[in-house]
N, C-alpha and C positions, 0 to 999 in steps of 0.2 A: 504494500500500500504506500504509495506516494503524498507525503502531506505538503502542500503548498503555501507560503500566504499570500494574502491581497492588500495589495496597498494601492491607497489614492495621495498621490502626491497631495492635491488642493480637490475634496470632494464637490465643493461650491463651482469648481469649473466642470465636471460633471455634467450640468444642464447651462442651458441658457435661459436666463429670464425671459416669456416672450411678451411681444406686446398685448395689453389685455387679456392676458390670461393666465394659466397655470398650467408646467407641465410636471411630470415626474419620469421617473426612470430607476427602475431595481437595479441597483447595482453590485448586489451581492444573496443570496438565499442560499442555504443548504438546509439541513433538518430539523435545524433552531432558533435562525434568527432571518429574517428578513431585512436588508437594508433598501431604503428609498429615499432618493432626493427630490426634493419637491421646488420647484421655482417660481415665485409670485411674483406678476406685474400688484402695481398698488390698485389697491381696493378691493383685491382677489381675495376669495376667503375659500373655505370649508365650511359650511354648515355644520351646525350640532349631529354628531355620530357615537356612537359607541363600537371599541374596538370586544374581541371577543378573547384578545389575546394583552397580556401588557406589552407597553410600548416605551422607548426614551426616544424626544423629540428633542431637536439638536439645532440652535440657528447659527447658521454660517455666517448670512448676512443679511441685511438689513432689521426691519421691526414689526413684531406682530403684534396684536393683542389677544389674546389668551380670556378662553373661556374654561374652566377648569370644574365642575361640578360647578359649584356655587361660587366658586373663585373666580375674578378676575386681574388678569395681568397684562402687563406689556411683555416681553422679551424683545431681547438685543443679542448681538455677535456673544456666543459664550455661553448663553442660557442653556440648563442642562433640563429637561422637566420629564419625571418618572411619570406616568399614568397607567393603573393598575387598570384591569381587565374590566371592560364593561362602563367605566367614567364616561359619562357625554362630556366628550368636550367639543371646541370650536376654533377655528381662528381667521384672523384676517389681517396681509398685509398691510401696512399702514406708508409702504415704499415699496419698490423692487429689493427680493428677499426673499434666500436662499433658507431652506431646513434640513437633515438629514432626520429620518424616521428610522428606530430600530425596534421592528417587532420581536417580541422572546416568545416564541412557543413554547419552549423548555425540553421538547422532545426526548 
């Protein structure tokens, strides 16, 4: 068995912001974890969802505002945020801004 790693130089270049909208792109999945980068033009959101799995949400760049259960945030470059299995949350760019999403199955 050959074990490999994965490395991203700068994940944030990964995707490109587009105009008016949002894209994303998996850029890593095996039996545990799902990575995803997601790129917001401003005023781009996600609506209220619930994940079925936990997640850590990662901003690269720019700023969102964060709906967390009952919580409300901002995050900026650096913001680390755990969300356990099943939380509604929400969010929306408030600029062009970049996230990294890491789902944990736990497998």
């Amino acid at each position: 068995m050959t074990h490999r790693a994965s490395c991203f130089e700068d994940l944030s270049a990964e995707v490109e912001i587009p105009s008016e909208g949002t894209l994303s792109r998996v850029v890593y999945k095996d039996d545990r974890i799902r990575v995803v980068v997601f790129a917001f033009d401003t005023d781009q959101e996600l609506s209220e969802h619930t994940a079925s799995v936990p997640a850590v949400l990662q901003v690269l760049r720019g700023r969102f505002e964060l709906t967390l259960g009952a919580d409300e945030l901002t995050a900026t470059p650096g913001a680390w945020v755990h969300m356990p299995a099943k939380l509604p949350h929400s969010l929306r760019a408030t600029e062009p801004s970049v996230i990294v999403l890491t789902m944990l199955s736990g497998g």
